[in-house]
Backbone as numpy.savetxt, mean C-alpha at the origin, in Angstrom:
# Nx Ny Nz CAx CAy CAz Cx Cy Cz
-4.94 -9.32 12.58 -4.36 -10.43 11.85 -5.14 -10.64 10.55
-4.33 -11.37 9.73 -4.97 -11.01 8.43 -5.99 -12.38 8.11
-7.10 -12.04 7.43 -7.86 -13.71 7.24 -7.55 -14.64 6.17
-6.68 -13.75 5.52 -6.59 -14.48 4.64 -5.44 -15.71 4.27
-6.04 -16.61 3.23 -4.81 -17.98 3.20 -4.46 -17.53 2.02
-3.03 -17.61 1.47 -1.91 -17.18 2.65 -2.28 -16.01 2.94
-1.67 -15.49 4.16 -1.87 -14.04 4.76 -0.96 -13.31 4.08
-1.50 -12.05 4.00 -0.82 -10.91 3.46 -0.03 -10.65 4.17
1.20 -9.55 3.74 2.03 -9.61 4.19 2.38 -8.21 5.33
2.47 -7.94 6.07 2.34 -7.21 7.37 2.94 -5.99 6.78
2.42 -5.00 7.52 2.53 -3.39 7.29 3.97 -2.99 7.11
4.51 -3.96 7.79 6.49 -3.44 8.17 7.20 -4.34 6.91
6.43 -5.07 6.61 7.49 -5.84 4.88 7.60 -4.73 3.89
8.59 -5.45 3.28 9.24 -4.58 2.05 7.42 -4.71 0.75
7.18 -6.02 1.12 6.40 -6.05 0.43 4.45 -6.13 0.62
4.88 -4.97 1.49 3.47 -4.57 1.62 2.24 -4.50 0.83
2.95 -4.18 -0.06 1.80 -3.23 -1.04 1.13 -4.92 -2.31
1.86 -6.03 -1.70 1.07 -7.14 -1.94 -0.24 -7.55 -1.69
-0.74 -6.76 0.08 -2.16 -6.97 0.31 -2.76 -7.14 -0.18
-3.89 -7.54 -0.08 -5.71 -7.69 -0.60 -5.96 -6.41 -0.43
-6.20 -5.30 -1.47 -7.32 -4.20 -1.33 -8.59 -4.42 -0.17
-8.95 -4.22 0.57 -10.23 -4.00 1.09 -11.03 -3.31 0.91
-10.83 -1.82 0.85 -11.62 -0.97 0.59 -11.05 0.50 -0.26
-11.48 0.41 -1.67 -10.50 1.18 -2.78 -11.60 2.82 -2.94
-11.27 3.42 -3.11 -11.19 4.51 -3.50 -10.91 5.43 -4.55
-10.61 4.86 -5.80 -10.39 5.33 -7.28 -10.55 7.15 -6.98
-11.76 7.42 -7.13 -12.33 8.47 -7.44 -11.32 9.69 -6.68
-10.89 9.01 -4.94 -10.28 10.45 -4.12 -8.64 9.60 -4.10
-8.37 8.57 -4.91 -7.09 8.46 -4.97 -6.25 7.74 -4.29
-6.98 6.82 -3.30 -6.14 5.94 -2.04 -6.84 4.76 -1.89
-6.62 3.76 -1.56 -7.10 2.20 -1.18 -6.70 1.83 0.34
-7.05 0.96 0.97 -6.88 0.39 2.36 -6.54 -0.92 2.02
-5.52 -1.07 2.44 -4.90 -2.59 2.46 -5.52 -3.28 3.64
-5.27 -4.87 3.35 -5.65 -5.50 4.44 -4.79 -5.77 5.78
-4.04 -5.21 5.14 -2.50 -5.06 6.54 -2.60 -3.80 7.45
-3.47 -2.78 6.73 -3.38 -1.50 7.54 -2.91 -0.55 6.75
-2.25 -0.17 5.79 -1.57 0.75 4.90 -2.62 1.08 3.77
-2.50 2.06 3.86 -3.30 3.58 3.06 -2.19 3.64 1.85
-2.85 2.98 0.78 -1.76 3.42 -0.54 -2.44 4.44 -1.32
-1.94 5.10 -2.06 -2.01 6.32 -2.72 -1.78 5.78 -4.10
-2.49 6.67 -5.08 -2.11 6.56 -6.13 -1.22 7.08 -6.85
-0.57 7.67 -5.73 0.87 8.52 -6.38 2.04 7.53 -6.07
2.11 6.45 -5.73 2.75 5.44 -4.81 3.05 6.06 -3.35
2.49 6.40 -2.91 3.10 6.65 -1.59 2.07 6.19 -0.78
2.66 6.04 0.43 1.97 5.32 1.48 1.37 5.94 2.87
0.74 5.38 3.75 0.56 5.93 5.28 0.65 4.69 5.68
1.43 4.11 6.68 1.57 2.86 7.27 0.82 3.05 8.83
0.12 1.62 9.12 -0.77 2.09 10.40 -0.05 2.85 11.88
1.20 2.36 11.53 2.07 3.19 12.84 1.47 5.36 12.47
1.33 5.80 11.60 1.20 7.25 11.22 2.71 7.48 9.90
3.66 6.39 10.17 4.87 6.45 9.32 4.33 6.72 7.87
5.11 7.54 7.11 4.76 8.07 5.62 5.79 7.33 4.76
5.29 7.03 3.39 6.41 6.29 2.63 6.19 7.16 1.59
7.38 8.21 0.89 7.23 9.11 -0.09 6.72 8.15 -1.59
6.19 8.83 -2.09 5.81 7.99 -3.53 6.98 7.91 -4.14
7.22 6.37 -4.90 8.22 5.64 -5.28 7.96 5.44 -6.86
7.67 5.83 -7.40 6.97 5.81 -8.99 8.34 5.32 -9.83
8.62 4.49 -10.68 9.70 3.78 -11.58 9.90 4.98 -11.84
11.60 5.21 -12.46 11.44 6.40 -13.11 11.52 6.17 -15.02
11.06 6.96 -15.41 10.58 6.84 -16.97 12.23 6.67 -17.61
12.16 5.68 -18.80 12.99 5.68 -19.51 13.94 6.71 -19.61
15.49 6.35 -19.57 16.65 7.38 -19.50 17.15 7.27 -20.93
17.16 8.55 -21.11 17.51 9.06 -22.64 18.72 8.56 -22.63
């Protein structure tokens, strides 16, 4: 459960990737949310179930 007020928002929301960072990783590319989810800096995810979320990156301006 999360400690924080308000609590972040749980591994299975759309809006996960709201968490509190806990523990970031710049250098090899991934952060630990406080919900459990492994974000990537490619946008993609590892959710604590083992479930994968392909990287979702905006796509660049359409000619």
């Amino acid at each position: 459960m999360c400690p924080h007020e308000p609590s972040c928002p749980p591994a299975e929301a759309l809006d996960r990737e709201a968490a509190r960072t806990m523990a970031a990783h710049p250098e090899q590319g991934w952060s630990l949310l406080c919900n459990g989810v492994v974000l990537f800096e490619d946008t993609g995810e590892l959710l604590p179930d083992g479930a994968v979320i392909e990287p979702h990156r905006p796509l660049a301006g359409v000619a």
